[in-house]
VEXNUTI-896450 format. One record per residue (C-alpha): residue number from 1; residue in three letters; z, y, x. Coordinates in Angstrom, 2 decimals. Each point is the difference from the previous one (the first is absolute). Layout:
BEGIN
NUM;ALA;Z;Y;X
...
This chain:
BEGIN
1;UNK;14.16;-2.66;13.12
2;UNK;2.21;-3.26;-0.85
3;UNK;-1.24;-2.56;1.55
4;UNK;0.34;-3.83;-1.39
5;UNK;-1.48;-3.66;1.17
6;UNK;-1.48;-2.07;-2.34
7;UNK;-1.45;-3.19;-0.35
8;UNK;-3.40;-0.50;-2.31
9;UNK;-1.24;-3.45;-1.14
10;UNK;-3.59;-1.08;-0.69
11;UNK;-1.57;2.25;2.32
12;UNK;-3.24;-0.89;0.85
13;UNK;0.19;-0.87;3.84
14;UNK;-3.59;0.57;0.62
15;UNK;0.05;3.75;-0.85
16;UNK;4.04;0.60;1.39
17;UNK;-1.92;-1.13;3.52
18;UNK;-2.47;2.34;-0.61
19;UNK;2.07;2.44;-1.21
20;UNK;2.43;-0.38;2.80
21;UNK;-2.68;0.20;2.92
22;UNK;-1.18;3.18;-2.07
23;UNK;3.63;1.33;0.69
24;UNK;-0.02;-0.98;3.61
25;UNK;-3.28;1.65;0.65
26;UNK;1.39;3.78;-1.15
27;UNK;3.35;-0.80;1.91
28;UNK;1.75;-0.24;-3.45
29;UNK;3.05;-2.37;-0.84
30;UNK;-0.55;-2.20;-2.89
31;UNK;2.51;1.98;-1.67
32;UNK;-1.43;3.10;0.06
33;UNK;-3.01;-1.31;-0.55
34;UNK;1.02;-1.96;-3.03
35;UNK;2.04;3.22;-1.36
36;UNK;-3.42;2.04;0.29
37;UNK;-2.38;-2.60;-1.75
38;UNK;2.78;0.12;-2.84
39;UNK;-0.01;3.91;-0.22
40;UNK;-4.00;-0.02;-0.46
41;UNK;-0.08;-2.38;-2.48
42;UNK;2.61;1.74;-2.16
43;UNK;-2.18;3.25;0.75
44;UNK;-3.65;-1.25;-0.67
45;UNK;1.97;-1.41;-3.50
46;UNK;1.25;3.62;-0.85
47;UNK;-3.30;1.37;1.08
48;UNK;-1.55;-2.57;-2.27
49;UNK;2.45;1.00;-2.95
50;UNK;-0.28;3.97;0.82
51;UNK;-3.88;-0.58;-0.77
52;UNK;0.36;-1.64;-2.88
53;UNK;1.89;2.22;-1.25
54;UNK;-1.90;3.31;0.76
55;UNK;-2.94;-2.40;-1.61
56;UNK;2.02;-0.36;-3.08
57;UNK;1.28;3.71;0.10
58;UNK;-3.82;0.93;-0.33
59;UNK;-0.77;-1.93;-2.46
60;UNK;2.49;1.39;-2.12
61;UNK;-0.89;3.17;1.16
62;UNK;-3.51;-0.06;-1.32
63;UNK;0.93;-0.98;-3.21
64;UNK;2.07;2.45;-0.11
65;UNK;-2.15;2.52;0.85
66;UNK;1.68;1.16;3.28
67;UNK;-2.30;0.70;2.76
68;UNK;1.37;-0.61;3.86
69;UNK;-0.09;4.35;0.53
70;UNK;2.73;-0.40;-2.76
71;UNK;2.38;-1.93;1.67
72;UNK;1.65;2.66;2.18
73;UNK;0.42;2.17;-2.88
74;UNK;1.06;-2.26;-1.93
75;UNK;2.94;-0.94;2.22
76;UNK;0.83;3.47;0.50
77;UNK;0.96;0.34;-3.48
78;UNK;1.73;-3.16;-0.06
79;UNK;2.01;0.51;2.85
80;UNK;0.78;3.47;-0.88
81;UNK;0.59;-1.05;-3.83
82;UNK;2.62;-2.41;1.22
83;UNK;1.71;2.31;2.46
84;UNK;0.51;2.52;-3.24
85;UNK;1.41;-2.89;-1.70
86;UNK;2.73;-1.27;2.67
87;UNK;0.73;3.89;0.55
88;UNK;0.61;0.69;-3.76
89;UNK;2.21;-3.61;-0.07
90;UNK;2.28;1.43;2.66
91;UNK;0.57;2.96;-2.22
C-alpha cells in the first residue's frame, strides 16, 4: 500500500481531538486510523448503493413478472446464452 501525507483544511478540531484520543485508545496511528474511517465510509456508500439497487432490481422485477426463485435460472440461461455467442464469434 502507497503511502502519502496530506494536509486537510477546515477540519473541525473538536471531533479531530476526539477522533485522535479514539486512535490512541486502540494503539492506532492517526494514519491508519484515518485510512480505515475512509475505507468504511466508501463501503457503507456502496452498501447503501448495492441496496438500492437490489430495491430497484425488484421493482422491476415485479412488474415484470419475475419472481426471486427465477433469478438463478434466469442467469443460467443468460450466462450460458452469452457463452454460445462469444464461442460461435470465435468461429
Amino acid at each position: 500500500m502507497e503511502k502519502t501525507t496530506i494536509g486537510v483544511r477546515d477540519v473541525d478540531a473538536a471531533v479531530f481531538r476526539k477522533f485522535r484520543a479514539f486512535a490512541i485508545e486502540r494503539n492506532e496511528k492517526l494514519g491508519d486510523a484515518i485510512t480505515a474511517a475512509m475505507k468504511k465510509a466508501i463501503r457503507e456508500s456502496f452498501l447503501k448503493d448495492l441496496e438500492a439497487m437490489a430495491k430497484e432490481g425488484a421493482k422491476r422485477a415485479a412488474v415484470l413478472g419475475i419472481k426471486e426463485e427465477d433469478v438463478q435460472e434466469i442467469i443460467h440461461r443468460h450466462r450460458k446464452a452469452k457463452a454460445q455467442h462469444e464461442a460461435d464469434a470465435r468461429h
